[in-house]
DOSEVO-97719 format. One record per atom (N, C-alpha, C): atom name; x, z, y. Coordinates in Angstrom, 3 decimals, always signed. Last residue first. Example, Ala and Ser with C-alpha at 12.3 -4.5 7.8 and 13.67 -1.06 7.14 Angstrom:
BEGIN
(node N; (+12.850; +7.080; -2.250))
(node CA; (+13.670; +7.140; -1.060))
(node C; (+12.900; +7.870; +0.030))
(node N; (+13.190; +7.800; -5.690))
(node CA; (+12.300; +7.800; -4.500))
(node C; (+13.200; +7.800; -3.300))
REM end
This chain:
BEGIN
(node N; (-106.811; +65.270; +251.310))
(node CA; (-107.433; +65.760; +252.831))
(node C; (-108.526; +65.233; +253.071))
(node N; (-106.881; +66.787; +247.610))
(node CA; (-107.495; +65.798; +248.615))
(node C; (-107.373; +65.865; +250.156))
(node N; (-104.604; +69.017; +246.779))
(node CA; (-106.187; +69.174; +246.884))
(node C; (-106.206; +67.968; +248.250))
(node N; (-101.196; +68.623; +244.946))
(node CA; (-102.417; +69.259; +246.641))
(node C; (-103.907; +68.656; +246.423))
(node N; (-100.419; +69.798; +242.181))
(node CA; (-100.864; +68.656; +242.880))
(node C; (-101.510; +69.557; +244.165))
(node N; (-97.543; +72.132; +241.931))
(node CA; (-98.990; +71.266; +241.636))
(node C; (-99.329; +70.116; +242.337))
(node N; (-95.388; +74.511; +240.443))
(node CA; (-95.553; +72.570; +241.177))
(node C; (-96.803; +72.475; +240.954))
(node N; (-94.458; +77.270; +240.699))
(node CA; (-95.800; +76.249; +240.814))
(node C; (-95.821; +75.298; +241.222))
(node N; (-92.069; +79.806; +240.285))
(node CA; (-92.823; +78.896; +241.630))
(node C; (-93.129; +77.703; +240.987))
(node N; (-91.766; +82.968; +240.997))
(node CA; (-91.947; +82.264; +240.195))
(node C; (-92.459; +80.963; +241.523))
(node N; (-89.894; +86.129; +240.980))
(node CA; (-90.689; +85.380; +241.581))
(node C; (-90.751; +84.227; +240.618))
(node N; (-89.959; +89.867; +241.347))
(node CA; (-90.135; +88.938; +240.210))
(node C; (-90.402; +87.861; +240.932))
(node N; (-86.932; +91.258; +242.950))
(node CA; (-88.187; +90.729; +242.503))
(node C; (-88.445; +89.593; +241.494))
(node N; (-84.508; +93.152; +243.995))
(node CA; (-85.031; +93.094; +242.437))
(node C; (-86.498; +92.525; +243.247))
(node N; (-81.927; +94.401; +244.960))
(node CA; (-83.069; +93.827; +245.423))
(node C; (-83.811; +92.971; +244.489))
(node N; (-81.148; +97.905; +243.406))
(node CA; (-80.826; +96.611; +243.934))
(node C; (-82.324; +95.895; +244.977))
(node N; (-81.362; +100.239; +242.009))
(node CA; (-81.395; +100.200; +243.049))
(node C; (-81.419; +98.929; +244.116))
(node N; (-81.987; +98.984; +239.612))
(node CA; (-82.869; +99.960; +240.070))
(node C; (-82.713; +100.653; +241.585))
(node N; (-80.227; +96.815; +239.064))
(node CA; (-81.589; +96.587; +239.324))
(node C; (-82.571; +97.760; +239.619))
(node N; (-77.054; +96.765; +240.543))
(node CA; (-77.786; +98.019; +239.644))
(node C; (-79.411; +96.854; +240.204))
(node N; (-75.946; +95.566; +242.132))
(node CA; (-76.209; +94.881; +241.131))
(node C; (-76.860; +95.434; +240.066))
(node N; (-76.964; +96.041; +245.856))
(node CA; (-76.507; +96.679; +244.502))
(node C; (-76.668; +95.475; +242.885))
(node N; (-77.351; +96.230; +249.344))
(node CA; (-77.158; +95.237; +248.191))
(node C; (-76.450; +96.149; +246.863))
(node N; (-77.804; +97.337; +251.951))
(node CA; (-76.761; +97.845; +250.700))
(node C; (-77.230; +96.918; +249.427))
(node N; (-77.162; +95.403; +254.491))
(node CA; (-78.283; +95.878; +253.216))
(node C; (-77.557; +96.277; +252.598))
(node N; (-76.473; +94.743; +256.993))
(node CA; (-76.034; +95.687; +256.389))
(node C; (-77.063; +96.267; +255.398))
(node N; (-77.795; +91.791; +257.800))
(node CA; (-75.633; +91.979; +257.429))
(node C; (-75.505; +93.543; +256.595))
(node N; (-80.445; +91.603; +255.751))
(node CA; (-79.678; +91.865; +256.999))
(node C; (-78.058; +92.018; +256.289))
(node N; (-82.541; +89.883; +254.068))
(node CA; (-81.636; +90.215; +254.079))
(node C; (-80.872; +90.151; +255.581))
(node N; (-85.183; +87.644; +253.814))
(node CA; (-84.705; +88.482; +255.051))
(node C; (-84.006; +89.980; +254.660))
(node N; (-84.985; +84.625; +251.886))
(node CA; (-85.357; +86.423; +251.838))
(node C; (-84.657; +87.196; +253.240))
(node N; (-86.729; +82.106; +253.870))
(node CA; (-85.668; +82.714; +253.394))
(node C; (-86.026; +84.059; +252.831))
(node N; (-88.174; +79.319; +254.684))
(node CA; (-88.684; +80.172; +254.212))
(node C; (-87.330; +80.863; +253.680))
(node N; (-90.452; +76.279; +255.545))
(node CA; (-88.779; +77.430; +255.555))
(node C; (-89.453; +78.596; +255.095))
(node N; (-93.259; +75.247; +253.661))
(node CA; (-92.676; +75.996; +254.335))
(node C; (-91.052; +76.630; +254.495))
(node N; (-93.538; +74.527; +251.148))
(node CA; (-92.864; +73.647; +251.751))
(node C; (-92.054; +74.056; +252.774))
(node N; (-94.278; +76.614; +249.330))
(node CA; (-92.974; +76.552; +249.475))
(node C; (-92.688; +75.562; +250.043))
(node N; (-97.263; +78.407; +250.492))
(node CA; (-96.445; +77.423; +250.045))
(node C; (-95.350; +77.165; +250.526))
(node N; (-97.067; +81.878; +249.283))
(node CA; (-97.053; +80.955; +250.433))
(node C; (-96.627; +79.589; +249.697))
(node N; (-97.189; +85.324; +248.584))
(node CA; (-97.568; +84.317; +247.657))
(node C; (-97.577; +82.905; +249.525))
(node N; (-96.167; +88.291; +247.690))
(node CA; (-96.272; +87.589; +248.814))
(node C; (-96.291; +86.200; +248.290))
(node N; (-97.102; +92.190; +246.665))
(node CA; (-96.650; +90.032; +246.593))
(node C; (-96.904; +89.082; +247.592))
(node N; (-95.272; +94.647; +246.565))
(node CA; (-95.843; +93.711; +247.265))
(node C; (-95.726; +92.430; +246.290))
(node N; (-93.743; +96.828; +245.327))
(node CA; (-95.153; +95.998; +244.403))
(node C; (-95.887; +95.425; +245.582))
(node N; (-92.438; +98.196; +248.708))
(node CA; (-92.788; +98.067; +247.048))
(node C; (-93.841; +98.070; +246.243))
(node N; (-92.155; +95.799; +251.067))
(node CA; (-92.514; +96.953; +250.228))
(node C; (-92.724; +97.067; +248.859))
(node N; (-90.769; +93.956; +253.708))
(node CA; (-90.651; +94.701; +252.281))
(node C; (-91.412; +95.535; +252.340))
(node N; (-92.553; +92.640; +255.946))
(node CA; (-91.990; +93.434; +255.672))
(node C; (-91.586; +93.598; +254.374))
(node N; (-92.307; +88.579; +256.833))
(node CA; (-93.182; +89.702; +255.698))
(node C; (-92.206; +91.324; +255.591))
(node N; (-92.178; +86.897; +259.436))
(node CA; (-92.041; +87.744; +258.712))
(node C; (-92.394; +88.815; +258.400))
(node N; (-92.731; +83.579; +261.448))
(node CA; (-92.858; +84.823; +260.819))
(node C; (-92.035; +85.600; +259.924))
(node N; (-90.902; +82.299; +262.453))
(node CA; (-92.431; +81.684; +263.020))
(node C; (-93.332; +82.830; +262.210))
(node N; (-88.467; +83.813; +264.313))
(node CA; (-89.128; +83.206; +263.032))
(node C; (-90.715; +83.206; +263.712))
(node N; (-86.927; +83.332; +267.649))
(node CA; (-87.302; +84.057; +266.736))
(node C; (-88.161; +83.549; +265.499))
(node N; (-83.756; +81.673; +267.372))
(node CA; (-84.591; +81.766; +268.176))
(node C; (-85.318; +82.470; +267.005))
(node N; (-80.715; +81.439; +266.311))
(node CA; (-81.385; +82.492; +267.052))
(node C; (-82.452; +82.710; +267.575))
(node N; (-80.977; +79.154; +264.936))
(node CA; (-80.625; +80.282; +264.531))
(node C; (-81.073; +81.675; +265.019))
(node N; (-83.220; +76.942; +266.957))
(node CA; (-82.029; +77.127; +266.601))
(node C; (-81.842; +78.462; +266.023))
(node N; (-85.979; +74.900; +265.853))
(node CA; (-85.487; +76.069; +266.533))
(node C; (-83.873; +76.353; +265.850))
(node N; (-87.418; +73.992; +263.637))
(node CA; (-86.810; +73.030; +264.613))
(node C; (-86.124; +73.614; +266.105))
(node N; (-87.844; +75.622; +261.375))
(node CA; (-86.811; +74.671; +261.544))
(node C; (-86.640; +73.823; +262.309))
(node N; (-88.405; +79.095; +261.893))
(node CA; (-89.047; +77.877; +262.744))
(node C; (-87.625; +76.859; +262.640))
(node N; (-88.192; +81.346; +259.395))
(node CA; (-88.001; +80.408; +260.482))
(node C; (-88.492; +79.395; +261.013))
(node N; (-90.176; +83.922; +257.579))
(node CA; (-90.028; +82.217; +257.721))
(node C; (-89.601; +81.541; +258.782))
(node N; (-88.795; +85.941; +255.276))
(node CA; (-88.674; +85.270; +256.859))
(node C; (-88.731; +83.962; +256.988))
(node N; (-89.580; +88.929; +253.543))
(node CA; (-89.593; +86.572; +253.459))
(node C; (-89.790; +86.786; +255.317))
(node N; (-87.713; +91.701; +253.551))
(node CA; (-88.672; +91.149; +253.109))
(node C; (-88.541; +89.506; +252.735))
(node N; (-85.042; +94.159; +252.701))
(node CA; (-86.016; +93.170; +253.373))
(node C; (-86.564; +92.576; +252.653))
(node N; (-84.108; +96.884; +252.409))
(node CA; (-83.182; +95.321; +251.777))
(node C; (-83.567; +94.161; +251.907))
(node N; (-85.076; +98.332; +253.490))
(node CA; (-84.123; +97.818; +254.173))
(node C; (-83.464; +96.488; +253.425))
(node N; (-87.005; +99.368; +252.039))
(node CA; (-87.653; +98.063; +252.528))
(node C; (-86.619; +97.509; +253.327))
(node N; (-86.621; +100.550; +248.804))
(node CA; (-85.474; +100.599; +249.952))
(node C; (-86.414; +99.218; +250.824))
(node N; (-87.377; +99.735; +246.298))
(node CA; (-88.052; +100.507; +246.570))
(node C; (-87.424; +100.612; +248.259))
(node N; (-88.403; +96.977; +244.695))
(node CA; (-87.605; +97.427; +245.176))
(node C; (-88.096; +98.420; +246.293))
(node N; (-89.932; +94.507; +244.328))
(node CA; (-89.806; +95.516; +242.347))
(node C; (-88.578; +96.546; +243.157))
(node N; (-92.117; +92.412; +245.219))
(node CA; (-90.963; +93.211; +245.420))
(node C; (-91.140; +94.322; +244.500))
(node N; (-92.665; +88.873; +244.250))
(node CA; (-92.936; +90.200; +244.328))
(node C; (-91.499; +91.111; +244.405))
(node N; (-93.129; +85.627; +245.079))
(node CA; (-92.528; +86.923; +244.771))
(node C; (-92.994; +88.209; +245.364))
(node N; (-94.040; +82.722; +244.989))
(node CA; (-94.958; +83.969; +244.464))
(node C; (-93.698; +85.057; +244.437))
(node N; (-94.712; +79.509; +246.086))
(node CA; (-93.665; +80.178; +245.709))
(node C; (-94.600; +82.111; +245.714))
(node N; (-95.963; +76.232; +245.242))
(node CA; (-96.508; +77.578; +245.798))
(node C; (-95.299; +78.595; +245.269))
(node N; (-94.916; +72.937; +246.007))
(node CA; (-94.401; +74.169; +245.358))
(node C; (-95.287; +75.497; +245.882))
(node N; (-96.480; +69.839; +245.146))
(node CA; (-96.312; +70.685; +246.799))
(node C; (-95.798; +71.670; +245.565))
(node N; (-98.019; +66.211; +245.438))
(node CA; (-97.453; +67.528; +244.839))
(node C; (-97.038; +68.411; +246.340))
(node N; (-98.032; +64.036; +247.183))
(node CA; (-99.277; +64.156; +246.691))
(node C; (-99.243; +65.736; +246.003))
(node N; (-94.612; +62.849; +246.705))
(node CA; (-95.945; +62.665; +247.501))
(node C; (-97.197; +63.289; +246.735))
(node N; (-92.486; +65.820; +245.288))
(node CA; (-92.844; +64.535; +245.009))
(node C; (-94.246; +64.515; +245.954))
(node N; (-90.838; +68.522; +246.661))
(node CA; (-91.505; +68.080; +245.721))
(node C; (-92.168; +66.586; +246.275))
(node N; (-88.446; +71.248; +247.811))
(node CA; (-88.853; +69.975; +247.751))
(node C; (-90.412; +69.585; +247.069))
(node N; (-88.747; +74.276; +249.564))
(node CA; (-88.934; +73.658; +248.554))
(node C; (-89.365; +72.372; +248.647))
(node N; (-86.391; +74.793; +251.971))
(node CA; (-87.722; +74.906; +251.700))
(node C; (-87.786; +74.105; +250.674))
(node N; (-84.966; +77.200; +253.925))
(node CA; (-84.904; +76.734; +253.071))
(node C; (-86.322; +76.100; +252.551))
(node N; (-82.185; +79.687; +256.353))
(node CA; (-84.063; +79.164; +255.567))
(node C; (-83.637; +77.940; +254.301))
(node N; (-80.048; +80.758; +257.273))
(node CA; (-81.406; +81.579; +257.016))
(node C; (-82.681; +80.927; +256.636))
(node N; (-77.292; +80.669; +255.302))
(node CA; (-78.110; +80.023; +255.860))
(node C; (-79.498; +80.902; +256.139))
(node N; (-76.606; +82.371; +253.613))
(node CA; (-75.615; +81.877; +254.740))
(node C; (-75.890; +81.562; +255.384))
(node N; (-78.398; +85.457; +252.958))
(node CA; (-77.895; +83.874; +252.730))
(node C; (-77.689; +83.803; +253.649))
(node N; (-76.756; +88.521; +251.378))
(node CA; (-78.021; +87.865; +252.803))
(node C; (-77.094; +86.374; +252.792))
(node N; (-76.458; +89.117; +248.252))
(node CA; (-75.652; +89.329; +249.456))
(node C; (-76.659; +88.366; +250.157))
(node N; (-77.473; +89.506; +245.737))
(node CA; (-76.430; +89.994; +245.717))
(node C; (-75.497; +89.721; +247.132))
(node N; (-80.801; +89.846; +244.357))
(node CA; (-79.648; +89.410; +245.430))
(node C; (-78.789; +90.249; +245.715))
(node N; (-82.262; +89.368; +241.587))
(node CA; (-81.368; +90.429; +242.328))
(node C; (-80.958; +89.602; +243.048))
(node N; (-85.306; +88.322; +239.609))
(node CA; (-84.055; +87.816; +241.186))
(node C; (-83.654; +89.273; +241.416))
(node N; (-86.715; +87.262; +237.476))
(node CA; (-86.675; +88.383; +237.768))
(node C; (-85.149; +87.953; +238.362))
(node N; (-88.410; +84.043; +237.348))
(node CA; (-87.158; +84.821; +236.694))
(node C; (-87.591; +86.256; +237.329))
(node N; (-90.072; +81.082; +236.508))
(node CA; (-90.172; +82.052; +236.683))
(node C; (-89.052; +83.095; +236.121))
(node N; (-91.430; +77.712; +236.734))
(node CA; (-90.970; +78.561; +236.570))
(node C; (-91.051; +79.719; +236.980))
(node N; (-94.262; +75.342; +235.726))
(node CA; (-94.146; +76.821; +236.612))
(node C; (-92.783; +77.468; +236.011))
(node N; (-96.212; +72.060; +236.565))
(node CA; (-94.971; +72.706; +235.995))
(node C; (-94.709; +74.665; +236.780))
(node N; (-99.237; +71.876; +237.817))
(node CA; (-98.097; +70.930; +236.479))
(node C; (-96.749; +71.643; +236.171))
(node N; (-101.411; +73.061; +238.672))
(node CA; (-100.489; +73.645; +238.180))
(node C; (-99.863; +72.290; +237.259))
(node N; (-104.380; +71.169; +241.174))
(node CA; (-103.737; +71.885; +239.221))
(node C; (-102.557; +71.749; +238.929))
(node N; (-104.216; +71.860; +243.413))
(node CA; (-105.425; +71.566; +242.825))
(node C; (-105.466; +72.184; +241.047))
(node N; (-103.804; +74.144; +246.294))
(node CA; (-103.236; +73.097; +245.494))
(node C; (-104.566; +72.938; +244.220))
(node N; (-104.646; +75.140; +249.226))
(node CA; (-105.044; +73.816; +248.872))
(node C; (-103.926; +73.332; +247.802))
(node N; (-104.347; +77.922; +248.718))
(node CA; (-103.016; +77.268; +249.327))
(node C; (-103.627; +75.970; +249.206))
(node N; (-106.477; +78.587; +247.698))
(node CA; (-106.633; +79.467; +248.831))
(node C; (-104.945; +78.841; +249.287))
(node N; (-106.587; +77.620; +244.441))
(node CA; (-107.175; +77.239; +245.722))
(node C; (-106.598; +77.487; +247.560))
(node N; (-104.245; +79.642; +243.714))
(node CA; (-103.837; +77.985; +243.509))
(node C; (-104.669; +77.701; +244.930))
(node N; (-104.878; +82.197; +243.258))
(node CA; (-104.531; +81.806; +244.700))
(node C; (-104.225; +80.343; +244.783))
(node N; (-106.558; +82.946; +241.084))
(node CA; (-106.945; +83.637; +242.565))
(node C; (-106.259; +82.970; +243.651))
(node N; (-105.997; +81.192; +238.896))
(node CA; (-107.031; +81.973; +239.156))
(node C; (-107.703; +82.109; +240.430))
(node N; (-103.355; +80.483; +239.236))
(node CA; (-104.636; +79.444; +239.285))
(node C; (-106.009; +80.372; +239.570))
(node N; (-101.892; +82.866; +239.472))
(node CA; (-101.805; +81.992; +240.014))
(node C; (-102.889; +81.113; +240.562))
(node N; (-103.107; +83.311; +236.618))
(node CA; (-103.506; +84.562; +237.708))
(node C; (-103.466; +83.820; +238.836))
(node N; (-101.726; +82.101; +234.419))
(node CA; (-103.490; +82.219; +234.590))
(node C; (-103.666; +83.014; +236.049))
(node N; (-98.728; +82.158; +235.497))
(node CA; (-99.995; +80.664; +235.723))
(node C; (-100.877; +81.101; +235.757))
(node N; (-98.538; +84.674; +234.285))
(node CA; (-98.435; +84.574; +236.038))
(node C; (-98.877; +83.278; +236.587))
(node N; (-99.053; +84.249; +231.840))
(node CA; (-99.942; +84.672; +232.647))
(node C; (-99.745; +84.617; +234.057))
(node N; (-97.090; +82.284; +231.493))
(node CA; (-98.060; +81.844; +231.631))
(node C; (-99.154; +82.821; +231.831))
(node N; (-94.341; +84.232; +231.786))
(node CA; (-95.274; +83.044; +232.649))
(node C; (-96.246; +82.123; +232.828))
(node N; (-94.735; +85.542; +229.739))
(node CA; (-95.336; +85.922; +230.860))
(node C; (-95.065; +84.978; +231.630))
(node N; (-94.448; +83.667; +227.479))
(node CA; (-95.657; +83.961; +227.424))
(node C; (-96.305; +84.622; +229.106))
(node N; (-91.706; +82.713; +228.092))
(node CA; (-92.895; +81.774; +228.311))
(node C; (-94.485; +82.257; +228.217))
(node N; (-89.654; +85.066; +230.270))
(node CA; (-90.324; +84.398; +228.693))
(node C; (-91.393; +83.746; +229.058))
(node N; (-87.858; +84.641; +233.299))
(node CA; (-89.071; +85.120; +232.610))
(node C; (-89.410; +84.449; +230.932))
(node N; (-84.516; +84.270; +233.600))
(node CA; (-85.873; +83.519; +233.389))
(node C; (-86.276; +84.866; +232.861))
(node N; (-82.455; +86.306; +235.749))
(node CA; (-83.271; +86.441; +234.627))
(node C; (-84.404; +85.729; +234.111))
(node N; (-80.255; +85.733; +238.461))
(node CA; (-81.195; +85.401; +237.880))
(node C; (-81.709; +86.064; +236.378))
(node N; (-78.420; +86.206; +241.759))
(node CA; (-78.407; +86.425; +240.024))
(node C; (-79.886; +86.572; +239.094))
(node N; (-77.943; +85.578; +244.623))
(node CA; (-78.994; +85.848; +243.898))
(node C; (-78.353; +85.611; +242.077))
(node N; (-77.343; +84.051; +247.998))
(node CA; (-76.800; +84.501; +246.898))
(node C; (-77.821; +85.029; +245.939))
(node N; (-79.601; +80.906; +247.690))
(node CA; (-78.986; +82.268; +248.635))
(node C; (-78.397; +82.669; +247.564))
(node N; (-80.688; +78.737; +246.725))
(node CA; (-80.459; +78.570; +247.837))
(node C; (-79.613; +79.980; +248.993))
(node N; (-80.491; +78.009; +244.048))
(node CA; (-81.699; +79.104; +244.263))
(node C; (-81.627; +78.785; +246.065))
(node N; (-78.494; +77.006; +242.432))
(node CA; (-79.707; +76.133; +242.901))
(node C; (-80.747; +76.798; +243.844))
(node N; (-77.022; +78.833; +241.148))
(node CA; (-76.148; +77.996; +241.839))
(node C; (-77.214; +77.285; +242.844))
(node N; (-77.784; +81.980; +239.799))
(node CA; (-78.220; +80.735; +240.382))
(node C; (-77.957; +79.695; +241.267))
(node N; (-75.556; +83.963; +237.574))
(node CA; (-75.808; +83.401; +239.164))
(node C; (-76.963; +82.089; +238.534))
(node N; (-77.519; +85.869; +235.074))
(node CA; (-76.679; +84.936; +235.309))
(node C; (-77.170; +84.269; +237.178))
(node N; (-78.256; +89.069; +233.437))
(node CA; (-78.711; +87.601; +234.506))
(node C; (-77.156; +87.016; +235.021))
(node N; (-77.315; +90.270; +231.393))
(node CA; (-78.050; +88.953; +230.837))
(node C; (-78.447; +88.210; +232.262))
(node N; (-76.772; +92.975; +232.122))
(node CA; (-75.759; +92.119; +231.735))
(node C; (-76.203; +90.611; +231.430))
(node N; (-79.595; +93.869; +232.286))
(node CA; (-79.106; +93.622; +233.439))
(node C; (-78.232; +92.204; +232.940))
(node N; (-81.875; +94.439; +230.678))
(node CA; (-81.279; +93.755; +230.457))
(node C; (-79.981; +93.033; +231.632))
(node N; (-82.854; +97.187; +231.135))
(node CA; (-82.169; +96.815; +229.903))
(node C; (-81.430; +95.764; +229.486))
(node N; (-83.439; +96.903; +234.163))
(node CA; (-82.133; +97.161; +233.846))
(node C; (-81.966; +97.565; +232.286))
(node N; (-85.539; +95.072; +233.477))
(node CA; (-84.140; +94.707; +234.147))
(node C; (-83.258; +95.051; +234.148))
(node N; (-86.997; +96.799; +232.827))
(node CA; (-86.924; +95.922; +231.811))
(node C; (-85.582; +95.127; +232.332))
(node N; (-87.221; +98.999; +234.855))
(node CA; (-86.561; +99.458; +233.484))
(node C; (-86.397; +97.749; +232.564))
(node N; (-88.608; +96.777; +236.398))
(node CA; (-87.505; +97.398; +236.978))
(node C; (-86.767; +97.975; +235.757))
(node N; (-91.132; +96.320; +234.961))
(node CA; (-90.177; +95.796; +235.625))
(node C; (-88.879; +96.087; +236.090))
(node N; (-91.884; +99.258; +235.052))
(node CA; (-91.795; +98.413; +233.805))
(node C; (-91.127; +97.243; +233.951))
(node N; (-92.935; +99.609; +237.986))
(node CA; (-91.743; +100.101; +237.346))
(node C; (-91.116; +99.823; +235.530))
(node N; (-95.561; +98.882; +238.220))
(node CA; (-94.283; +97.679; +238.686))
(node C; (-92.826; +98.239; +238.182))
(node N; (-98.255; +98.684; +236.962))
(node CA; (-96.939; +99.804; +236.505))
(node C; (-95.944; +98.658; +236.688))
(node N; (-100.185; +97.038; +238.475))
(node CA; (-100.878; +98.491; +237.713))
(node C; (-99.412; +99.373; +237.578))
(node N; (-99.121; +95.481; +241.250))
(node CA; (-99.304; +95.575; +239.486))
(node C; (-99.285; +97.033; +239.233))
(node N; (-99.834; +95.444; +243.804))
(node CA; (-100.495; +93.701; +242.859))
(node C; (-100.118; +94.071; +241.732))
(node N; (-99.598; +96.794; +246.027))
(node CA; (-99.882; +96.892; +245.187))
(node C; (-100.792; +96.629; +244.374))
(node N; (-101.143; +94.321; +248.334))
(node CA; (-100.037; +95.091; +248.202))
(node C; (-100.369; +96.101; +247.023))
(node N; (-100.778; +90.584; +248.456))
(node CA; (-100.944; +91.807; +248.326))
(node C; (-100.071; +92.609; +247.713))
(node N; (-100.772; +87.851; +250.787))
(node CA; (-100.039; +89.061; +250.500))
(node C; (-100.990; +90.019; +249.774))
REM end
C-alpha cells in the first residue's frame, strides 16, 4: 500500500470526466464496473514502476503481459470475492488506485474462500484518496462496496480508480 502514490491524482479524475461517455461495461471484470482502457504509453509506465518497485516484493520475476483502465463501479458485487486466474509457473499482480474522494464507497476486501459469506475477511484495505494498493491477484479479493454507497456515474463523484494487472512469471521456490 501506498498512500499518496501520485504527485496530481486529480488529473485523473478531470481526464475521466472528459471522457466519461467513452467507458463501456466490463462483462469480465467480476463486479458491476464500467471501464476506460488506459493508452499504451501510460501503461507502460505503470509497467516501468510496477517492475521497478513492486514486481520483486510480490515474488514475480518478469512482466509478460499488462492491462490497464480507469474503473467506475456502478453497484457492490453480487458476489464478495474473486481471484485472478493464470497459467503454472505465472501469477497476476493486481494495482489499483483510489481517484475517489468519499472512503464510504470503500476500499479491497479480501475474504477467506473457504469461509462462508459471513464469516469475517482475512482482510481489508480502507479507502482513501490516491491510495494504491498493489497484491497478488491470486488472492480473493473484491472492491468493498457496501449496500448503501452512493455509487455515481459522474467520475468526480463516483468510484473511480485506476487499476491495472501484470501477468508474470513467479520467481523460483
Amino acid at each position: 500500500m501506498v498512500d499518496d502514490a501520485l504527485a496530481e491524482p486529480g488529473r485523473w479524475v478531470e481526464l475521466a470526466a472528459r471522457h466519461a461517455a467513452e467507458f463501456a461495461v466490463d462483462p469480465h471484470a467480476g463486479h458491476p464496473v464500467r471501464r476506460l482502457a488506459l493508452p499504451g504509453p501510460v501503461l507502460t509506465q505503470l509497467d516501468v514502476y510496477f517492475s521497478e518497485f513492486l514486481r520483486e516484493p510480490l515474488g514475480f520475476r518478469r512482466v509478460l503481459d499488462a492491462q490497464g483502465w480507469l474503473s467506475l463501479a456502478t453497484a457492490a458485487a453480487p458476489r464478495p470475492s474473486r481471484a485472478s486466474t493464470h497459467l503454472p509457473g505465472q501469477g497476476t499482480a493486481v494495482f489499483s488506485l483510489c481517484l475517489f474522494e468519499d472512503p464510504a464507497l470503500g476500499g479491497t476486501l479480501f475474504p477467506d474462500p473457504r469461509a462462508g459469506a459471513a464469516a469475517p475477511p482475512l482482510g481489508r484495505v480502507p479507502a482513501r484518496y490516491n491510495r494504491l494498493v498493489v497484491f497478488d491477484g491470486g488472492r480473493w479479493h473484491a472492491p468493498d462496496i457496501g449496500p448503501a454507497a452512493a455509487l455515481s456515474e459522474d467520475p468526480r463523484r463516483g468510484r473511480l480508480t485506476l487499476d491495472a494487472r501484470f501477468t508474470c512469471r513467479r520467481r523460483a521456490q
